[in-house]
Structure formats: C-alpha cells, structure tokens
C-alpha positions as CSV (number, residue, x, y, z in Angstrom):
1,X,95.6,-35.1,93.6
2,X,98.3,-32.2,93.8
3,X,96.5,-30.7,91.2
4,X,93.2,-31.0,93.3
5,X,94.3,-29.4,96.2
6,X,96.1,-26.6,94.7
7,X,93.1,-25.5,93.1
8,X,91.0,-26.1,96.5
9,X,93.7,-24.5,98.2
10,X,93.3,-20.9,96.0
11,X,89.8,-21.1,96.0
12,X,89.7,-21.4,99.5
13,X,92.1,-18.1,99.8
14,X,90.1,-15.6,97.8
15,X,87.1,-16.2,100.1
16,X,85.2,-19.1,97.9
17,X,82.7,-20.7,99.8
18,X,84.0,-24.3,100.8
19,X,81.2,-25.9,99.4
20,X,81.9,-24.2,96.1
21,X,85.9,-24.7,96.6
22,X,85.5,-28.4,96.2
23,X,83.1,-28.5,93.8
24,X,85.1,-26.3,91.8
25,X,88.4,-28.3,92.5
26,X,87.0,-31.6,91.5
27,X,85.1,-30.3,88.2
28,X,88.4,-29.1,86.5
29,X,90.3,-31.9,87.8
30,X,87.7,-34.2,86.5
31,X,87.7,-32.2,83.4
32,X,90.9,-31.9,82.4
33,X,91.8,-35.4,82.9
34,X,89.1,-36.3,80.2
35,X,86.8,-37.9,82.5
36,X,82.6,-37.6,81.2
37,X,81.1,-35.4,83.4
38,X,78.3,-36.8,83.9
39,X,80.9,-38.8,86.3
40,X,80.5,-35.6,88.2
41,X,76.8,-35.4,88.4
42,X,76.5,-38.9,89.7
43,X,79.3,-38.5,92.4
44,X,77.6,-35.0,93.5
45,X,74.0,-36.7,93.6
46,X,75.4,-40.1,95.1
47,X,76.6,-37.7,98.3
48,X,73.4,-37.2,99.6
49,X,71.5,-40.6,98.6
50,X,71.9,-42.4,102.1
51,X,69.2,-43.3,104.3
52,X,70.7,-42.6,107.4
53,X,71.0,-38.8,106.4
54,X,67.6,-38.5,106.8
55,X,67.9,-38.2,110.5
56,X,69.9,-35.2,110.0
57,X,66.9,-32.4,108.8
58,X,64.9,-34.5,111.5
59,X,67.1,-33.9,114.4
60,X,67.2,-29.9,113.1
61,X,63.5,-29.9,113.0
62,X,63.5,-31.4,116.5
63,X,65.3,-28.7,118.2
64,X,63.7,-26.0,115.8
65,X,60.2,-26.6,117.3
66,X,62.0,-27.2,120.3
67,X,63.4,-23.8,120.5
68,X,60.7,-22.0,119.4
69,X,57.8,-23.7,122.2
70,X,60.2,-22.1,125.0
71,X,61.4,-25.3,126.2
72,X,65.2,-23.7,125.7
73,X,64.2,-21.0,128.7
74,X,63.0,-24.0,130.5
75,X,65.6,-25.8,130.8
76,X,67.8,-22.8,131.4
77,X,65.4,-21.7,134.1
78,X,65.9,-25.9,135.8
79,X,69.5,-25.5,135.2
80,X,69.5,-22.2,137.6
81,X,67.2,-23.2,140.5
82,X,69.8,-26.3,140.5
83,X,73.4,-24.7,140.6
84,X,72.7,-21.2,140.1
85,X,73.0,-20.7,144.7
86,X,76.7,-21.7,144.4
87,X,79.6,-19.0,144.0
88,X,79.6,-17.5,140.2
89,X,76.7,-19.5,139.9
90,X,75.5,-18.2,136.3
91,X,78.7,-19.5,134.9
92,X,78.2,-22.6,136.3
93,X,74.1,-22.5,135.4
94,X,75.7,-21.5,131.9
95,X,77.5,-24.5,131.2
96,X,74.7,-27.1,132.7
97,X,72.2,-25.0,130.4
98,X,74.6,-26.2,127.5
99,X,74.8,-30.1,128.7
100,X,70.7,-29.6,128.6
101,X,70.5,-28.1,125.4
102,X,73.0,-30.6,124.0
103,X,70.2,-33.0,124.5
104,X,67.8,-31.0,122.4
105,X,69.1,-29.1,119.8
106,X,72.4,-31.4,118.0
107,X,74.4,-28.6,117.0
108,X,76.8,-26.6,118.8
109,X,75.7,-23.4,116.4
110,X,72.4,-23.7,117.6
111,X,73.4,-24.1,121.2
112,X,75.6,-21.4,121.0
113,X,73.2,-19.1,119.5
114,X,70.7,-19.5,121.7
115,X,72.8,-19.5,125.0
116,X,74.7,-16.2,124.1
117,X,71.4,-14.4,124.0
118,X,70.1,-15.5,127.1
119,X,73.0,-15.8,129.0
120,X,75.5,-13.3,128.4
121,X,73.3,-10.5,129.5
122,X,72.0,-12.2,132.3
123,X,75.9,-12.7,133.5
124,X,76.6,-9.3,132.5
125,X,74.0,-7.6,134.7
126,X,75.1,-10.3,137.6
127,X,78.7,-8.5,137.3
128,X,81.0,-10.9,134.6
129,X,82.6,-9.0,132.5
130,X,81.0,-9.7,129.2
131,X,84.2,-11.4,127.6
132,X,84.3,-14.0,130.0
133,X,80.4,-14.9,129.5
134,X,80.7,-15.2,125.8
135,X,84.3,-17.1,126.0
136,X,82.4,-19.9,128.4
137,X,79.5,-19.3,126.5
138,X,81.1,-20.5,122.9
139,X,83.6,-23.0,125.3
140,X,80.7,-24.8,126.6
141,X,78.5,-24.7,123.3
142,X,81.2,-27.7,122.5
143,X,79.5,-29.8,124.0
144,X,76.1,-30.1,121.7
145,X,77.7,-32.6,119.1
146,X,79.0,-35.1,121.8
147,X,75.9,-35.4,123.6
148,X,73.3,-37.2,121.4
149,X,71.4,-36.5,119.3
150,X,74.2,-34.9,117.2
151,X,74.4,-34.2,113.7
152,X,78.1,-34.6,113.5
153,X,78.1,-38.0,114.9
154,X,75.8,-38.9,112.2
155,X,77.8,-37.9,109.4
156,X,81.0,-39.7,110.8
157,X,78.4,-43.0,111.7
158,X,77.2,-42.5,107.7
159,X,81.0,-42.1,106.6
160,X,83.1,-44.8,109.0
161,X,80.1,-47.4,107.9
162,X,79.0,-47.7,111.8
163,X,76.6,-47.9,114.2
164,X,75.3,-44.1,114.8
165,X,73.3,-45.9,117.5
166,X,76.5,-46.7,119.3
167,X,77.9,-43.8,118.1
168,X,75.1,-41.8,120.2
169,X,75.8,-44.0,123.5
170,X,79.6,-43.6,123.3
171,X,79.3,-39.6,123.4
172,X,77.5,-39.6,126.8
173,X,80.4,-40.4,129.2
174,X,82.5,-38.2,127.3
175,X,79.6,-35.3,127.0
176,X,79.2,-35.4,130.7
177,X,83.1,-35.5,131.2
178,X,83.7,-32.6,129.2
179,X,80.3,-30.3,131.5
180,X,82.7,-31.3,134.5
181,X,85.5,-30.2,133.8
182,X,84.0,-26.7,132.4
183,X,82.2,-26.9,135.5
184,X,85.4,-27.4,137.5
185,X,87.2,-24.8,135.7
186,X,84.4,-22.4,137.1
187,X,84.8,-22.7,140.5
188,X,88.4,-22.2,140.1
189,X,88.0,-18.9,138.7
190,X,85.0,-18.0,140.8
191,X,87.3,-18.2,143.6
192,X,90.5,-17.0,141.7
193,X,88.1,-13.7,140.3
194,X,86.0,-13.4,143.7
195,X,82.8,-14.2,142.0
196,X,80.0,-12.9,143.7
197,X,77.7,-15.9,145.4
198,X,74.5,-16.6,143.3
199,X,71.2,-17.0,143.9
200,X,69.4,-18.5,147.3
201,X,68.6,-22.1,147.3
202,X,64.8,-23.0,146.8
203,X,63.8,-26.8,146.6
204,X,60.6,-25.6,146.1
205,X,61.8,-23.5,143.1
206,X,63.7,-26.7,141.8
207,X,61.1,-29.0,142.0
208,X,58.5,-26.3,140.4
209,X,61.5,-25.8,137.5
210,X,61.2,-29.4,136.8
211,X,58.1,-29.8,136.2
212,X,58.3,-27.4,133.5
213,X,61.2,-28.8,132.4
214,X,60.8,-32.8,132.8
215,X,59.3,-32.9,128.9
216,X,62.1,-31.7,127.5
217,X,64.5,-33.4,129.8
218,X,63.2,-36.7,128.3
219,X,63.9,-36.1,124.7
220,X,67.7,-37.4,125.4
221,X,65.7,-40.4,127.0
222,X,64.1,-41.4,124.4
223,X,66.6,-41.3,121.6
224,X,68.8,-43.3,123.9
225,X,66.4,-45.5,124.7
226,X,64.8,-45.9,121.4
227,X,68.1,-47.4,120.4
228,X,68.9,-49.4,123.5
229,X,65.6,-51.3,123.3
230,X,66.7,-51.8,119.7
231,X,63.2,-50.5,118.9
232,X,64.3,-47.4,116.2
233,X,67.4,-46.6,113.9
234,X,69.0,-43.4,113.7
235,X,66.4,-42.1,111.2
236,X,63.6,-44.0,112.9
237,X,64.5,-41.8,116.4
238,X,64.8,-38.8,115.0
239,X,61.3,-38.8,113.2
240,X,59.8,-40.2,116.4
241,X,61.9,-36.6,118.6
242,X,60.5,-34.8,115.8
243,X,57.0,-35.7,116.7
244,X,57.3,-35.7,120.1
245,X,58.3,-32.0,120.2
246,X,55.7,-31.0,118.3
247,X,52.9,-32.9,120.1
248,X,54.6,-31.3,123.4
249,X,54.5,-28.2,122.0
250,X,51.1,-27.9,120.7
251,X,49.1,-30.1,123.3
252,X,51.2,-29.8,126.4
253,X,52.8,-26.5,126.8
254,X,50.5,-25.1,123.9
255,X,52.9,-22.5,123.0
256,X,53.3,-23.6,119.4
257,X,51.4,-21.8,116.6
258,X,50.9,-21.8,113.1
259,X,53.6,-19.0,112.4
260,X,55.9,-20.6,114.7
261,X,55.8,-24.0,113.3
262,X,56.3,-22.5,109.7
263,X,59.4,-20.6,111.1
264,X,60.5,-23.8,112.1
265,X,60.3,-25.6,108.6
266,X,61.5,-23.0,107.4
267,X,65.0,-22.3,109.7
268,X,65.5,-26.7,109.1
269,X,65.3,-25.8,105.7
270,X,67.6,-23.4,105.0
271,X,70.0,-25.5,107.6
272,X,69.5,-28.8,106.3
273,X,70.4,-27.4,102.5
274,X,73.5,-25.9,104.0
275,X,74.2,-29.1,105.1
276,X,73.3,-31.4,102.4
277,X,74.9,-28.9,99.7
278,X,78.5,-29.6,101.9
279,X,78.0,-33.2,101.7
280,X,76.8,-33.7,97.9
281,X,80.0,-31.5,97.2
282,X,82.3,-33.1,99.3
283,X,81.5,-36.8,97.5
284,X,83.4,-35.8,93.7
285,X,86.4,-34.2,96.3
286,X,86.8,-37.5,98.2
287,X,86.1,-40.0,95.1
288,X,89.5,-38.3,93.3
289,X,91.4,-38.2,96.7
290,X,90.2,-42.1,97.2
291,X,91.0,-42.6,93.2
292,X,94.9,-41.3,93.6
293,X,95.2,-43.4,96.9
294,X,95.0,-40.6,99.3
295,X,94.1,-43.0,102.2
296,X,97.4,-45.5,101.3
297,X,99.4,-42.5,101.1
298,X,98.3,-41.1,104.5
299,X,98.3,-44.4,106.7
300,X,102.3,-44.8,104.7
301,X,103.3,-41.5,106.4
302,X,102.1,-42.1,110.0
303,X,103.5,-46.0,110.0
304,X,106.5,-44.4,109.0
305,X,106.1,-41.9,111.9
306,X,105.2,-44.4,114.5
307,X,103.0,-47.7,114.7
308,X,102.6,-47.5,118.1
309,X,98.4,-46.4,118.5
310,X,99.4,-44.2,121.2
311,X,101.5,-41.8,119.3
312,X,98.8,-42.0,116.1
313,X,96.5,-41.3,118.6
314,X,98.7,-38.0,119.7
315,X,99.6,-37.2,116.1
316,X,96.1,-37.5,114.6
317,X,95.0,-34.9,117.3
318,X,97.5,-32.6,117.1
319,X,96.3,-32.9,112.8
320,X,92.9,-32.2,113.6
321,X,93.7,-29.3,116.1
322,X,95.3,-27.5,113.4
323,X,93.0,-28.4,110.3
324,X,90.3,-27.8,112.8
325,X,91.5,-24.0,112.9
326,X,91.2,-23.4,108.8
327,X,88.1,-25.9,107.6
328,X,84.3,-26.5,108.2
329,X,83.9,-29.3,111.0
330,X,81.4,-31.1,108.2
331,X,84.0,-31.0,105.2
332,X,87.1,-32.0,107.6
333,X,84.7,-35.4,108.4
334,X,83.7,-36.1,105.0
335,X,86.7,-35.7,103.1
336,X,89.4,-37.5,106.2
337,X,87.2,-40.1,107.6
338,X,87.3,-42.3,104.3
339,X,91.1,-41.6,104.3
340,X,91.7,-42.1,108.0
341,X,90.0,-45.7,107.4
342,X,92.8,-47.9,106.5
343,X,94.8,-46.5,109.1
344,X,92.8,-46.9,112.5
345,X,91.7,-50.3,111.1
346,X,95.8,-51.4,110.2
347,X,96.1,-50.2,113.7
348,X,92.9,-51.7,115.5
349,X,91.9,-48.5,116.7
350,X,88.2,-48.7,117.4
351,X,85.8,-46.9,115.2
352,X,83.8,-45.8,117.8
353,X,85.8,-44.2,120.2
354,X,87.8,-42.6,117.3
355,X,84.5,-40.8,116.4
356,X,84.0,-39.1,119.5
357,X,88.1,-38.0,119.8
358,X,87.6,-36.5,116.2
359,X,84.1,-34.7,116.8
360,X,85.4,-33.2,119.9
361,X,88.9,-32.1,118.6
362,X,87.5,-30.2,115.2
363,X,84.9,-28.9,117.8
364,X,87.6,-27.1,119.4
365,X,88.9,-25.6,116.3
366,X,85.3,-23.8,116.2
367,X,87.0,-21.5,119.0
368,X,90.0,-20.8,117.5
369,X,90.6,-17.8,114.7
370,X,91.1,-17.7,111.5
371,X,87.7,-19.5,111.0
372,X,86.6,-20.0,114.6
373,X,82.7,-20.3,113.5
374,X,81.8,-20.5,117.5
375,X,84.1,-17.8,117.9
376,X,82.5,-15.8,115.4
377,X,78.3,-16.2,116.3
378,X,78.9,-15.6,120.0
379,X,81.0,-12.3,119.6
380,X,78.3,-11.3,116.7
381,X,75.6,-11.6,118.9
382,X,77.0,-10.0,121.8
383,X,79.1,-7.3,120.3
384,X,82.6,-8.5,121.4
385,X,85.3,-7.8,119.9
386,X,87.5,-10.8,118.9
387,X,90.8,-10.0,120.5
388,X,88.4,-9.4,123.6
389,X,87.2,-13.1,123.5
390,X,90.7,-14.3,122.4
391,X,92.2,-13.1,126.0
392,X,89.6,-14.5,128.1
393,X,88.9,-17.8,125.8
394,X,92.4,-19.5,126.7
395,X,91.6,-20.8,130.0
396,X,89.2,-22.6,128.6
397,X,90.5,-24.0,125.6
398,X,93.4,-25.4,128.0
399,X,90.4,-27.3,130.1
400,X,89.2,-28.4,126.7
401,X,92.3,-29.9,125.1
402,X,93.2,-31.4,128.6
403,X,90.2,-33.3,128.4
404,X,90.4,-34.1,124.9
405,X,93.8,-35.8,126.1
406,X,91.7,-37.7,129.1
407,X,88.8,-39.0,126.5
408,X,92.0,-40.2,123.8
409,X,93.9,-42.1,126.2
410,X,91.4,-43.5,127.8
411,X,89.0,-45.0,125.7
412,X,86.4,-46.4,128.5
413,X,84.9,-43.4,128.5
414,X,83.7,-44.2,125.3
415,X,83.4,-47.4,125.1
416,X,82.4,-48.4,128.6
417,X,78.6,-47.6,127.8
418,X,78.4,-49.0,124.3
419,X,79.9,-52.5,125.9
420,X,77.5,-52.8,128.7
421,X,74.5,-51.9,126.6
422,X,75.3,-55.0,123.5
C-alpha cells in the first residue's frame, strides 16, 4: 500500500493525469507483487459494469440538450424578473440562476460554465467589479451536485451501496440551504459595498418569464417525483429527463436542430468518457487499498482519535477540506467511500446524510488553489487573474464552510425529507 501511494503520489507531482496516476500506481504494484495481469484488466473493466452508472451519460445528455434549446437563458431570464428589483440584484439573480440550473444540468462545471458567460458580463456592465461576479459566480456553481439530479451523488449512491433515490431527496433541503445563505451573504455586501438597486419590479414580466420557463422548471419535478411515486430508478429517471428535454426542445420551444442535437451527443460523449475512464481506473487503485486493509486501518486511527460521531464528523471534514484542495472530486469518492465504510457504519452514522456532508465539502475544494477546477473555468472564461478571484472569493468560502458546519451537525436537513417521503 505504501508502495502504492508513493508511486500515485510522484505521478501525481510531474503533472500525470489522475486517471493515468492510478492506473499507473496499481499496474506496477500489481506487477511487481507477481499478481496475473489479467487481474488488472478485470478490476479496470469491472469499474464501469454497474447499472446504475448508466444514469450518469443520461443526466449529461439531459442538460446538454438542455443547454443548447435556450432553456439555460430562460431560466436566468425567470430568476431576474423574480429577485433581480432588490439592491445588487444581479448577484442575487446570480445565485437563484445557479439553484435553477442545479436542477438541469448535474454538474457544477457545467453550471459554472455556463453562468460565468452570461452573468459576469451582465454584472460587470451593471457596475460589480468583475472579481466579485466570477468569485459568486464559481461560489454559487457549488450548488449543482447537491440539488438533484447530480452526478456526484450517483457515484457515492453506486459506491456506499444506497438508495441514489434517497440520495436525490436528501440534497434538496440542503441545496436550498446552501442558495440562502449565498443569498444572505449578498445582501450583506450589497449594503456593506452600496450596491446599486436593480431592476423595476414587473409581475407582468414575472409571470410572462415563467411561462417560458415553467418547462424547464419541472425537470427537477419529475426526477423527484419519478422516484417518490416509486415509479423509475435512478437510471430509469434519467432516460425518462433525457427524453423529455428533447421532446421540449424540438416540439415545444422548437429551438433544437439537427446540428445542435449532434453537438449534444457529442459534448456527453467526450464528458461521459472523462468520467467513465476515472471510474474504471480508480477500481484496480481501490481493490489493492481494500486488499492491504486500508479501510481497517483508517476507522483504527479515528477510534483512536475519538469515538464520539461528533468529532468524526468534525475530523472527517476538516480531511475532506484539505484532500478536497489536491484531488478530483470523482477520484476522492471512489477511492474513500469504500474506506470510509466501516467507519460511519461502526459509528452509526447514516449513509445518507454522510453523502451529502462529503459532496458538499470536496465541492468546496473546487474553489480553492492548487487544483481549484471551479476556480480555474470561471477565471478562464472571464480573464481573471487568480490572485484577483483569491481576494474576493474568501467571503464566500467562509458562508460556505459555515454552512457546511450547519448541514453536518444537523442532520434533519438531510434526512427530514427522505423520512417523510418512506
């Protein structure tokens, strides 16, 4: 195992992909202990056999065609006409625009990708300085895993051997939690930075903005529902969103053509491979970490820490805070939920809530240097220089890890949904 993570450790130094650091690692590990490597090529191709992965290329393909038949500028347009009158409104219309995109799109690169292009110049030309609209930009991006559908969820459901249903239902409170308390944050500083006051209220312009946008305002219905009326699984629902956008797109708003639907397979692709290629390469890493009793080893050193949940609770964030700053959000799940296992159930930590506390703590490493990958696609796409978006980003991330603390230590908001829909 030392051997293993040494080598995974170099690899990752010189700039190897991670993908290609484990796969690397476990080969010579694997290797040198005399092992046949065809033991390899089963573990590698064994990663990605699992039904409930299906739902992930889905999901992408969902918010691909999603994206590309406007309903994005949609719902941004709903989220204005509804906050966008109060003081510093585009920050505020910025992070709504994210809790309504987290419904669509699954992925907080996605989100964040599409946000920072429509909203950072729009808060630019409205007077924000352009550090502060990326920095809530990328802050608020957070929330697309938490809200379902999300991708990350699904690979912790897949890994912890768990509901992904549930795991979807539990990350609503929380979701919505987290959009306040951005929200909150905002009209602190709007008043703190004299904002200037936004647009004029129009109900008429609200209620003509939701017309536009009520079809893509249901998608979030219907994946909840579908698995509230216990009619689809996880794969099941995300075939069914898949659909749906594309029948919206092509018969309802008719903005869908052949070029753009190809683009679509084609971006879900290229993501989904990305994806898939972390996975299959994780599954050798985690089988030797498993084989030299990684997960015995770990849930020894907390107990001998503390056995008290609380303070595994506190240490187990302040793990994934740091690890969250130097690793992939995808690799950190697949290789520590299988070890984390033994220890949350010794401990009778539920499975559920645990989910949601890990998603949302490596979410926040995606804003944090050295490989901040939120941190990284906002300021590309707006032309921000890092230490720029490193001054302005730490109110934020304060808001964030406050409410991490809040969703931890008090697991209702988790778990109050998924007990009152069983």
């Amino acid at each position: 195992m030392t051997l293993l993570l040494l080598v995974f450790a170099v690899l990752m130094l010189i700039g190897v992909p991670i993908a290609f650091a484990m796969l690397g690692s476990s080969l010579l590990v694997i290797w040198l202990d005399g092992l046949p490597l065809s033991i390899y090529a089963q573990r590698v191709s064994s990663g990605i056999q699992s039904f409930p992965l299906l739902a992930i290329p889905l999901f992408i393909l969902t918010g691909n065609l999603m994206n590309q038949s406007g309903m994005s500028e949609r719902l941004f347009d709903f989220a204005r006409a509804l906050v966008g009158h109060v003081r510093g409104g585009l920050a505020q219309v910025n992070v709504l625009g994210s809790v309504f995109m987290s419904g669509v799109s699954g992925s907080s690169l996605a989100d964040c990708a599409a946000t920072t292009r429509v909203f950072v110049p729009q808060m630019e030309r409205a007077g924000f300085s352009r550090g502060f609209s990326v920095a809530l930009t990328a802050a608020s991006a957070t929330l697309a895993p938490i809200i379902p559908p999300s991708i990350l969820l699904i690979i912790y459901g897949w890994q912890a051997n768990i509901s992904i249903g549930d795991l979807f239902i539990a990350g609503i409170v929380p979701g919505l939690f987290i959009g306040g308390v951005l929200l909150g944050l905002c009209v602190l500083m709007a008043r703190i930075k004299g904002f200037a006051a936004g647009d004029p209220y129009s109900r008429s312009r609200l209620w003509a903005t939701f017309k536009r946008a009520v079809w893509a305002l249901l998608l979030p219905v219907l994946v909840v529902g579908g698995f509230r009326a216990g009619v689809f699984t996880a794969t099941e629902v995300a075939a069914v969103a898949a659909v749906y956008a594309l029948l919206v797109g092509l018969v309802i708003y008719r903005t869908l053509g052949f070029a753009s639907i190809i683009e679509a397979l084609v971006s879900t692709g290229k993501d989904t491979a990305a994806i898939l290629v972390l996975v299959a390469a994780a599954s050798p890493f985690a089988w030797i970490l498993a084989l030299n009793q990684a997960p015995q080893m770990m849930l020894g050193l907390i107990t001998g820490i503390s056995d008290n949940p609380i303070v595994v609770l506190l240490l187990l964030n302040v793990l994934l805070l740091v690890v969250g700053m130097f690793m992939e959000t995808l690799a950190i799940i697949i290789i520590l939920v299988p070890i984390l296992l033994p220890l949350l159930n010794a401990l009778g930590i539920d499975l559920i809530h645990f989910g949601i506390v890990m998603v949302f703590n490596l979410l926040i490493g995606q804003l944090t240097p050295p490989l901040g990958v939120l941190m990284f696609v906002s300021c590309s796409i707006a032309r921000l220089k890092m230490g720029t978006f490193l001054l302005e980003v730490w109110p934020f991330l304060l808001a964030l890890v406050a409410a991490l603390m809040v969703i931890t230590f008090v697991p209702g908001l988790s778990l109050g949904l998924v007990h009152a829909f069983r």
